[in-house]
TINUMI-335883 format. One line per 2 residues: number of its first residue (from 0); their letters; for each residue y, z, x of C-alpha. Coordinates in steps of 0.001 Angstrom, whole numbers, plus 500000, padded with zeros to 6 digits. Layout:
N
NUM) a) Y Z X | ...
***
This chain:
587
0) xx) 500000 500000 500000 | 503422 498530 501600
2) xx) 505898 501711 502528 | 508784 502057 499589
4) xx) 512414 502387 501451 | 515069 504304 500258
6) xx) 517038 501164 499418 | 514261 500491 496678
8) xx) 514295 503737 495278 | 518576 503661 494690
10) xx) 517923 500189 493135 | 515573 502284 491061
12) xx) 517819 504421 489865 | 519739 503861 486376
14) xx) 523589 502913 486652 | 524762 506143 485643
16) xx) 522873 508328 487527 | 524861 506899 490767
18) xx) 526039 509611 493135 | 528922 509431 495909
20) xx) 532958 509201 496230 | 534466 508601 492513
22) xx) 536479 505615 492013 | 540156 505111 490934
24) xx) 538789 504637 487434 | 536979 507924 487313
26) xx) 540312 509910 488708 | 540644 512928 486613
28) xx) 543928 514188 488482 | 545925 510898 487852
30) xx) 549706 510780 486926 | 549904 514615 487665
32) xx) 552626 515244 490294 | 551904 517452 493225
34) xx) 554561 519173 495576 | 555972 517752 498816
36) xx) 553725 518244 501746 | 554630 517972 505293
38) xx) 552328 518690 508372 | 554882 520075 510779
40) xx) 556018 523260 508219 | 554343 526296 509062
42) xx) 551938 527699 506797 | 552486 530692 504695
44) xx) 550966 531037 501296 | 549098 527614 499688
46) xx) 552485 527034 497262 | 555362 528763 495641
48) xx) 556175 527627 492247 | 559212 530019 491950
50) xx) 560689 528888 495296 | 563887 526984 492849
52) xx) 564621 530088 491737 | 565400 531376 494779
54) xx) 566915 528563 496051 | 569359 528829 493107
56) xx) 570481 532319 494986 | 570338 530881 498395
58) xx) 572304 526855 497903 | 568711 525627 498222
60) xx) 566574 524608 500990 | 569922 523081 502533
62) xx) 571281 526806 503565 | 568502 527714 505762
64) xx) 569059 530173 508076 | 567567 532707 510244
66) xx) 566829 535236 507512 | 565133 532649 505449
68) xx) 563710 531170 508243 | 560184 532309 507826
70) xx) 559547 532339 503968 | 557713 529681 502427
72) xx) 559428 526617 500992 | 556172 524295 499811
74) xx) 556962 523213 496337 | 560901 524322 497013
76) xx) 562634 522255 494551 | 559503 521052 492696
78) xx) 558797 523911 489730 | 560637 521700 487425
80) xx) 558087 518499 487468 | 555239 521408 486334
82) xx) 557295 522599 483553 | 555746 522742 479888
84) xx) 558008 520124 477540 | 558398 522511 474644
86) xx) 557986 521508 470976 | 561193 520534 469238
88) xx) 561367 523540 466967 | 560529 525446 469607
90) xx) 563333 524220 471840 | 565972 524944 468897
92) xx) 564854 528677 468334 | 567376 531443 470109
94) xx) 567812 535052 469784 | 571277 536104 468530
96) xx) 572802 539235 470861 | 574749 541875 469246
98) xx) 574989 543891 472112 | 578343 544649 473989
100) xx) 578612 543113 477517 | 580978 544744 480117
102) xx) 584485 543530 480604 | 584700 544876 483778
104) xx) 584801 542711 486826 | 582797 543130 489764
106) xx) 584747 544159 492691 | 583477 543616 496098
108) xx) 584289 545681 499125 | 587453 544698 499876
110) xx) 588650 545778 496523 | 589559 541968 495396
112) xx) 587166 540510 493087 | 584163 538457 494073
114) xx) 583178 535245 492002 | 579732 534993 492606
116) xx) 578494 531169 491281 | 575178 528997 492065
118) xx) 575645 528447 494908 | 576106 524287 495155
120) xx) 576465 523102 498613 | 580107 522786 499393
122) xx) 581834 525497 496630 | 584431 527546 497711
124) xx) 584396 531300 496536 | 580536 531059 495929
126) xx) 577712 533548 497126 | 575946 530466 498933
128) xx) 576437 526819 500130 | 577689 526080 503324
130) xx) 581691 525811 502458 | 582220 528744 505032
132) xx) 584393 530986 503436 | 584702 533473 500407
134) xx) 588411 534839 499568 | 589031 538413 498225
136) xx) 591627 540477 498174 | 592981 542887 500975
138) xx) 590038 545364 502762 | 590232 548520 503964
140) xx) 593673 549344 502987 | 595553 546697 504596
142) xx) 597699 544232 502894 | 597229 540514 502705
144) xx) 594180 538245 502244 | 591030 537847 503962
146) xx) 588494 535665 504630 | 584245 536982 504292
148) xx) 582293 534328 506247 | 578988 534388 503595
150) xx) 576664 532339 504780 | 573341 533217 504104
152) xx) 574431 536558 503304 | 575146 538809 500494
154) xx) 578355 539491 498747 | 580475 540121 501774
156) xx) 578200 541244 504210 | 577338 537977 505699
158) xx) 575913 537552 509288 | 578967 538111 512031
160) xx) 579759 534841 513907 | 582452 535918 515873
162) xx) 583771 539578 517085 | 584867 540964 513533
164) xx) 585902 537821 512134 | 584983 539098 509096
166) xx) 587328 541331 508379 | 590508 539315 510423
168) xx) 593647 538754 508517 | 595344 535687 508592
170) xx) 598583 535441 510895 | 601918 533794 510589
172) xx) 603816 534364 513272 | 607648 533336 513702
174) xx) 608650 531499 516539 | 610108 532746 519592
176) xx) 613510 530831 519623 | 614959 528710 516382
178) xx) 614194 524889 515862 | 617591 523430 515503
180) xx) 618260 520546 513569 | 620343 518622 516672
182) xx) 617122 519136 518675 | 615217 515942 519640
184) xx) 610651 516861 519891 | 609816 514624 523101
186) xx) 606188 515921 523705 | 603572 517872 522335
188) xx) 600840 518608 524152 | 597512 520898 522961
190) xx) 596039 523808 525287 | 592938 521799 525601
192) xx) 594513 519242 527835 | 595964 521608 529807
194) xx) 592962 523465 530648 | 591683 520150 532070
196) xx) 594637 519683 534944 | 594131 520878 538578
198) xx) 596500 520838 542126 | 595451 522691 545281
200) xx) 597040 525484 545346 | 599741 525177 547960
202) xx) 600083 528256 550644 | 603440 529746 550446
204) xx) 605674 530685 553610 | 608556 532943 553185
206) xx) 611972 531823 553279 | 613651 535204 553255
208) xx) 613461 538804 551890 | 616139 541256 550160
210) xx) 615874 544865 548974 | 613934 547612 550079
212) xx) 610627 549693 549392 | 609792 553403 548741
214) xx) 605849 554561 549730 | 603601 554676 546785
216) xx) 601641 557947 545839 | 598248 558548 546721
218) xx) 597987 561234 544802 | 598074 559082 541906
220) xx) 594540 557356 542543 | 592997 560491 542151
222) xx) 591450 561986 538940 | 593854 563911 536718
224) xx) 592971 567501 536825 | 591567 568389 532852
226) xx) 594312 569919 530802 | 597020 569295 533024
228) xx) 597684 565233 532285 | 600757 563981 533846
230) xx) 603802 563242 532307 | 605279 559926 531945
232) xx) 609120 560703 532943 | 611817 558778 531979
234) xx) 614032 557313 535032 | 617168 556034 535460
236) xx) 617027 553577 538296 | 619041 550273 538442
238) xx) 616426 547045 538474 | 617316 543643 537791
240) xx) 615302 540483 536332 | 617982 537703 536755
242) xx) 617186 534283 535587 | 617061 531247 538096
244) xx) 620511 529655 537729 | 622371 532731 538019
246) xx) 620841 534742 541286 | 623145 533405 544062
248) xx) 620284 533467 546398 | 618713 530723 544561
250) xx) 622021 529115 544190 | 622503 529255 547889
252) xx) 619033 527680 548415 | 619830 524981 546527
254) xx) 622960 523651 548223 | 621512 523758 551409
256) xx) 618476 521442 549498 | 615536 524130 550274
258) xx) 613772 522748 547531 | 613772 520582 544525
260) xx) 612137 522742 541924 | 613261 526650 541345
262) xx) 611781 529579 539324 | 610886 533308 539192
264) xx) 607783 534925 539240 | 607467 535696 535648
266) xx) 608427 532415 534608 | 606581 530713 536569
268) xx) 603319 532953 536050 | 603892 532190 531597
270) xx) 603918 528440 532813 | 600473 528547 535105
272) xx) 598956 530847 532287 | 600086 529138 529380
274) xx) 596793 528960 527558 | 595649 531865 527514
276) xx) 598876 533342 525735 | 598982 533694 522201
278) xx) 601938 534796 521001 | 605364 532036 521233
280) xx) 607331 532387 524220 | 609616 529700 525704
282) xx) 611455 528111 528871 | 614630 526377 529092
284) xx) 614592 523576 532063 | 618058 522854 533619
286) xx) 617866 519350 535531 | 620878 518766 537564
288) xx) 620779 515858 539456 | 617316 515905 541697
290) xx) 616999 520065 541054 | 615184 521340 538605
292) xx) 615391 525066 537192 | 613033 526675 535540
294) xx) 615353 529848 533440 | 614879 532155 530634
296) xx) 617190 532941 527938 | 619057 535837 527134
298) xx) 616950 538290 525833 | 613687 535994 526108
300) xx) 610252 537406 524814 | 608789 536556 528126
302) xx) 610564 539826 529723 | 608623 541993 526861
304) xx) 605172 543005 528034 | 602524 542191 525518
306) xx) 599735 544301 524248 | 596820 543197 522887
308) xx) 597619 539758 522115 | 594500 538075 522898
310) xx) 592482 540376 520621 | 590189 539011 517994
312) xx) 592124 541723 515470 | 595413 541674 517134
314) xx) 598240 543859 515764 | 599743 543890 512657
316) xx) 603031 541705 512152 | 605651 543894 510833
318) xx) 605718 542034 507600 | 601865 542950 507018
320) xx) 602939 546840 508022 | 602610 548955 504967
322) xx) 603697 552351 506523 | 605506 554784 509067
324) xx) 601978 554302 510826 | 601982 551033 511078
326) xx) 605464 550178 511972 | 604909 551884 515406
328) xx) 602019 549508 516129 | 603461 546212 515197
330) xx) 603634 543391 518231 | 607134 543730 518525
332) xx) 607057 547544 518752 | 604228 548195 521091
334) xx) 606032 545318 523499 | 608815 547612 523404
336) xx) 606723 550614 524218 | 604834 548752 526754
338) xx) 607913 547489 528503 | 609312 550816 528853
340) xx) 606023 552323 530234 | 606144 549467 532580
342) xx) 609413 550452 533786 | 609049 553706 534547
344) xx) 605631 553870 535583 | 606382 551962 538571
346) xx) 609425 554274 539678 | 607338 557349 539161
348) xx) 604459 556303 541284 | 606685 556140 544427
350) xx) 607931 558394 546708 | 611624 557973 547170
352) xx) 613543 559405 550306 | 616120 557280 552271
354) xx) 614343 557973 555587 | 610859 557172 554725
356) xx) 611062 553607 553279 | 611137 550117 554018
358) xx) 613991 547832 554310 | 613715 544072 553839
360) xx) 616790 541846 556905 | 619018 541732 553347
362) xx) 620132 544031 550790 | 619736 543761 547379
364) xx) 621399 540745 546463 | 622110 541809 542546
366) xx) 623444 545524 542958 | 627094 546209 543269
368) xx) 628040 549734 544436 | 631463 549799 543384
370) xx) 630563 549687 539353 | 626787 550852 539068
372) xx) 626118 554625 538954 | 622447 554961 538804
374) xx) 620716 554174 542192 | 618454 551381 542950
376) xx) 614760 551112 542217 | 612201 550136 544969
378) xx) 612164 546581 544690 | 611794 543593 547012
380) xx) 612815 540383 546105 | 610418 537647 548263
382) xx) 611699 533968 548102 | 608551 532161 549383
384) xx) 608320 528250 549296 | 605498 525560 547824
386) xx) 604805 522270 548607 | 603406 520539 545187
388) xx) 603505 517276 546957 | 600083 514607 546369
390) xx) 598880 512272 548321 | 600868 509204 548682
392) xx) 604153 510990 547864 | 606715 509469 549838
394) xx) 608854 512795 550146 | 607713 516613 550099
396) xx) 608310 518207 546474 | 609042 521907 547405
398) xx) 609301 524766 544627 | 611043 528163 545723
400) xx) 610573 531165 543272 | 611324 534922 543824
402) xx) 608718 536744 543751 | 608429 540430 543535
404) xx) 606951 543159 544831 | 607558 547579 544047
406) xx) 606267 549683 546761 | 604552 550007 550038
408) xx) 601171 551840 550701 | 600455 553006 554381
410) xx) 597615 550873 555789 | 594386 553873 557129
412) xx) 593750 551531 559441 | 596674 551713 561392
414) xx) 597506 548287 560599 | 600559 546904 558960
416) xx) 601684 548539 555453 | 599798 547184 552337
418) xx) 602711 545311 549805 | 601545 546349 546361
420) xx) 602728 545140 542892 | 602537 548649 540547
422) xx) 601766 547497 536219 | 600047 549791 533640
424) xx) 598194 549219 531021 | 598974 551028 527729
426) xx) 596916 553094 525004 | 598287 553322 521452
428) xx) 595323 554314 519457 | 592157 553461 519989
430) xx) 591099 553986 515959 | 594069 552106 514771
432) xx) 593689 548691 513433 | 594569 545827 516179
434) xx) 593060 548167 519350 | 591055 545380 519829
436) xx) 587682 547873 519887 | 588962 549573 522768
438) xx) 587158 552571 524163 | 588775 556258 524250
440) xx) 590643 556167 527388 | 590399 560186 527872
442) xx) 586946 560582 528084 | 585379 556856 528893
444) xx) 588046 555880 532029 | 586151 557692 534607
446) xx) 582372 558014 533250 | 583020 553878 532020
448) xx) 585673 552799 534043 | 584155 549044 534165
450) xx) 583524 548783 530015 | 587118 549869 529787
452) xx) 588320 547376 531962 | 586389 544744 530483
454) xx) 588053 545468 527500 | 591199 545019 528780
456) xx) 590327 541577 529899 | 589481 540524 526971
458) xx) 592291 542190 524935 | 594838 541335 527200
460) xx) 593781 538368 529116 | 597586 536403 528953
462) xx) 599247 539791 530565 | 596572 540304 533220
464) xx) 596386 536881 533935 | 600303 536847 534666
466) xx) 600335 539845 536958 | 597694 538733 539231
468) xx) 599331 535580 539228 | 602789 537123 540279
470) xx) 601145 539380 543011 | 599687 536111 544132
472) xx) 602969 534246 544466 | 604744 537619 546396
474) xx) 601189 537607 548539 | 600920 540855 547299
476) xx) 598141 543135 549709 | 597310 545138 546534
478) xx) 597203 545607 542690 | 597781 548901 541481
480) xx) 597179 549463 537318 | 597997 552610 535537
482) xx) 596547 553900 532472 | 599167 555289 530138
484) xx) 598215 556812 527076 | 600319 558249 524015
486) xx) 600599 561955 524141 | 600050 562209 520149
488) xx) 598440 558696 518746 | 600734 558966 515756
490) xx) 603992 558768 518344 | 605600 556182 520770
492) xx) 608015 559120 522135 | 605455 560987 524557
494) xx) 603033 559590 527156 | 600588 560648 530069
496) xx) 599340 559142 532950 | 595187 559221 532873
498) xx) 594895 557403 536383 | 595201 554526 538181
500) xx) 592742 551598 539699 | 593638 549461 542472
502) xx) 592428 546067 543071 | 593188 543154 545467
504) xx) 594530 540117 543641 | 592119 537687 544697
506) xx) 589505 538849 544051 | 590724 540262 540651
508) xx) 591623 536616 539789 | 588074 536045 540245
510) xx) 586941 538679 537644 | 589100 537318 535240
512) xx) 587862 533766 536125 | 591906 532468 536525
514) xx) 592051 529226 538322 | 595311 529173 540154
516) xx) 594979 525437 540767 | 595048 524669 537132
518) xx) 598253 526332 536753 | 600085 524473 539704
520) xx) 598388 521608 538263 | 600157 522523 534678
522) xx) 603192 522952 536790 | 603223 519973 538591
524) xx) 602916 517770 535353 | 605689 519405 533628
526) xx) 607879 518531 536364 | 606586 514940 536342
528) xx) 607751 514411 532649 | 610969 516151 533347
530) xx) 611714 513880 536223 | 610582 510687 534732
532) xx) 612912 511434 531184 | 615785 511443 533767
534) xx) 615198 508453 536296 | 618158 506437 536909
536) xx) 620421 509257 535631 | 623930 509978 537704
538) xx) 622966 513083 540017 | 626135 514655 538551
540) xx) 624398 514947 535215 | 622981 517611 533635
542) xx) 619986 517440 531017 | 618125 520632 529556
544) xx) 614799 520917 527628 | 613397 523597 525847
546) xx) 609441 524425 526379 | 607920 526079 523149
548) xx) 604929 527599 522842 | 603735 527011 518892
550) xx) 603291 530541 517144 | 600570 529575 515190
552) xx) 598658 526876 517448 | 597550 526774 520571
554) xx) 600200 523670 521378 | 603232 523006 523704
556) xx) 605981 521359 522058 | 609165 519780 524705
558) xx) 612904 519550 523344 | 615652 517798 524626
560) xx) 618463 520064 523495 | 622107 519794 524070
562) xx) 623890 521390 527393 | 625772 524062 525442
564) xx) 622466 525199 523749 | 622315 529329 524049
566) xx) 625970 529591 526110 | 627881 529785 523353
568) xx) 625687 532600 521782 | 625824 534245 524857
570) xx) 629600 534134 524997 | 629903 536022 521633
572) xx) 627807 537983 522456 | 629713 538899 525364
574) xx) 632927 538879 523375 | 630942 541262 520839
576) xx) 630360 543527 523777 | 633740 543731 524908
578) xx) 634924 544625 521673 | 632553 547297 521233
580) xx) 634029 548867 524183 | 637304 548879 523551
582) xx) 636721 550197 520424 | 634956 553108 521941
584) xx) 637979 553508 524180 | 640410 553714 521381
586) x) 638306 556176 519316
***
């Protein structure tokens, strides 16, 4: 009997007995949807029906983020193709509610209320999508709106993406100096492209040297014995911060064509730092001729020392101020305070006797004995020389600038005595709103001495930044910074000295990562456009500009502005003077 295969017996068997893979025609599942699938999502459950409800909460699968990052999203979005198609007297049916519902409105931290909606991608004022920002009324007590960043957050505790951004008011500053209508915009130019420029920074040589210099005290560098802080005391000394035109060294220098470019130290040092500051400042440029003067008008901001101006949560303006409080920590006011700590903190940290100091070959070329009482602070006045010139320039372009320097220290070395430049740094509060997260000075300076100066750079980059710059320029041997604190946190009147750290300026300009060449490089190109406005003018005439940093933008905006611009305020106010004091006479 021949062997039967297996093909014979499945040709056997009866149609409908057939075994195997179904066909398309026996497809039970067909025309049922099934949720989106992708092989690269990670695996959490098998599938989440209720995943659109949640998206509803979060602005869908579109406002992922790292809280949501590891929840399941198969089926996100897809509920709605499983859902049961009601009957049509079924769909009509609704319960009638005859309960009261709250008329209240839900308030969210800040006290202003919070609109909470679905969350569509882009909708301002909604608990999700990816608009950015919520706005509610003023937080914590303070006046003015504010802006919640809400992203995948909720209410107003979103994540932070920036130090306290959350809770930082908006700013409107005012500008330093007036627009007036007679004056003509020439350039604007954003920090951005400054950052970018770079010169080799030229070495200086001295030209010549006026005033003298008292020792400075030791004593200070030394930790403040508890409970007996020292006194900030209030000096009367005769100093001087005379703008370029009008010191007759400068003028002297420039008939006997020293140079082609002239500034001070603090002028300069706002120019070659000009984007880190915040606040508005400006320069007025006098070009006469081929010279070029860099001055500073009466009663600029630039001579007011900052304080916390490049905190994330500056200071309150003194229109946001709501109280006694707060008035005594407004920009304006702590530059006050800080500019009088500055003052006197460097004639306090010196020891003065007229046999134990050191005299520069000329006197001090501002004082006049015959009509000033008070005697003269210890102050040297450096006039040191640059050469900004480039390859390929077919004459040397040579800037002078007076530099300055406030005491001597004796070198332990036996060497030659240490110049040193003498700033402090002043507390107000560090609990008060715009201290910039500050630590407590009293009991963190010694135990954290490095966390509190990193604060500092941060909160005050655009002031530290200028006075390593200046005590570059005077080639300065030494930094010396003094921490001042308020004697009562609630009062400007009383301070105390905590201590003092010394640094050398180089290598302080390296901690605060300030590139000198970029600033000689900002320099140089501001003297370019100056000098190319001008070409072919007669050297007998005179044009000035006004520099203007924007108070709200980090932009440099160049004026041409009339030749009489600021004199004839400054002869009324002269005038205004005058009369004051004859009045006083009379009386």
């Amino acid at each position: 009997m021949a062997p039967i295969s297996i093909a014979d017996i499945v040709a056997a068997l009866p149609a409908e007995d057939t075994w195997g893979p179904a066909t398309a025609a026996d497809n039970m599942l067909e025309g049922v949807p099934y949720a989106p699938f992708s092989k690269g999502d990670k695996l959490g459950r098998m599938a989440d029906w209720t995943a659109d409800s949640k998206d509803r909460d979060r602005g869908g699968r579109q406002q992922y983020n790292r809280s949501y990052r590891d929840q399941q999203v198969y089926g996100a979005g897809s509920s709605s193709l499983f859902a049961v198609q009601v009957a049509e007297d079924e769909s009509s049916f609704s319960v009638v509610d005859n309960t009261r519902t709250s008329g209240k409105r839900t308030f969210g931290r800040g006290g202003g209320t919070v609109f909470r909606g679905r969350g569509q991608r882009g909708g301002v004022g909604q608990r999700g999508g990816r608009a950015g920002f919520q706005r509610v009324g003023a937080g914590r007590g303070q006046g003015g709106d504010r802006y919640y960043d809400n992203r995948g957050g909720r209410g107003n505790r979103g994540r932070r993406f920036g130090w306290k951004d959350y809770d930082k008011p908006q700013r409107t500053r005012e500008p330093s100096v007036n627009i007036r209508p007679d004056w003509s915009m020439l350039e604007e130019v954003d920090f951005n492209r400054l950052s970018k420029l770079n010169l080799q920074a030229p070495d200086g040589e001295d030209i010549d040297k006026y005033g003298f210099l008292h020792y400075y005290d030791r004593s200070y560098d030394k930790a403040p014995v508890k409970n007996a802080e020292r006194r900030l005391q209030s000096l009367d000394r005769a100093a001087y911060n005379v703008t370029t035109s009008q010191d007759p060294v400068i003028q002297e220098l420039a008939e006997k064509n020293e140079a082609t470019i002239f500034a001070t130290s603090d002028i300069l040092s706002l120019l070659m730092c000009a984007p880190r500051s915040v606040y508005s400042w400006d320069i007025v440029i006098v070009h006469q001729g081929n010279k070029i003067y860099f001055d500073k008008r009466e009663g600029a901001s630039l001579d007011l020392v900052t304080v916390n101006e490049n905190a994330a949560d500056a200071p309150l303006e003194a229109a946001e101020a709501s109280g006694k409080q707060d008035a005594i920590n407004t920009p304006n006011a702590l530059a006050m305070e800080a500019t009088f700590i500055n003052h006197n903190f460097a004639l306090q940290t010196v020891t003065e006797s007229n046999t134990a100091k050191v005299e520069f070959s000329h006197p001090n070329p501002f004082y006049n004995a015959d009509e000033e009482t008070e005697p003269l602070a210890s102050k040297g006045y450096k006039y040191r020389r640059f050469n900004l010139s480039l390859e390929g320039d077919e004459e040397p372009l040579n800037l002078v600038v007076r530099a300055e320097v406030d005491a001597v220290l004796k070198n332990p070395t036996g060497g030659e005595d240490q110049q040193l430049i003498i700033k402090a740094l002043n507390e107000f509060d560090s609990k008060a709103q715009g201290s910039g997260g500050s630590l407590d000075w009293r009991s963190k300076l010694y135990s954290q001495r490095g966390a509190v100066i990193a604060t500092e750079m941060k909160n005050n980059s655009s002031k530290l930044a200028r006075w390593t710059t200046q005590a570059i320029l005077a080639k300065a041997d030494g930094m010396k910074l003094g921490f001042v604190s308020r004697a009562n946190p609630r009062s400007a009147a009383g301070h105390v000295v905590l201590g003092v750290a010394g640094y050398k300026p180089r290598e302080f300009a390296a901690q605060m990562n300030l590139n000198l060449g970029n600033g000689w490089g900002i320099v140089r190109t501001i003297v370019d456009r100056i000098r190319a406005l001008d070409a072919g003018d007669d050297e007998d005439k005179v044009n000035k500009y006004i520099l203007i940093k924007d108070p709200n933008r980090p932009v440099l905006r160049l004026y041409s502005i009339p030749t009489t611009t600021f004199e004839e305020d400054e002869e009324a106010e002269e005038e205004q003077q005058e009369t004051k004091a004859e009045d006083e006479e009379e009386a």
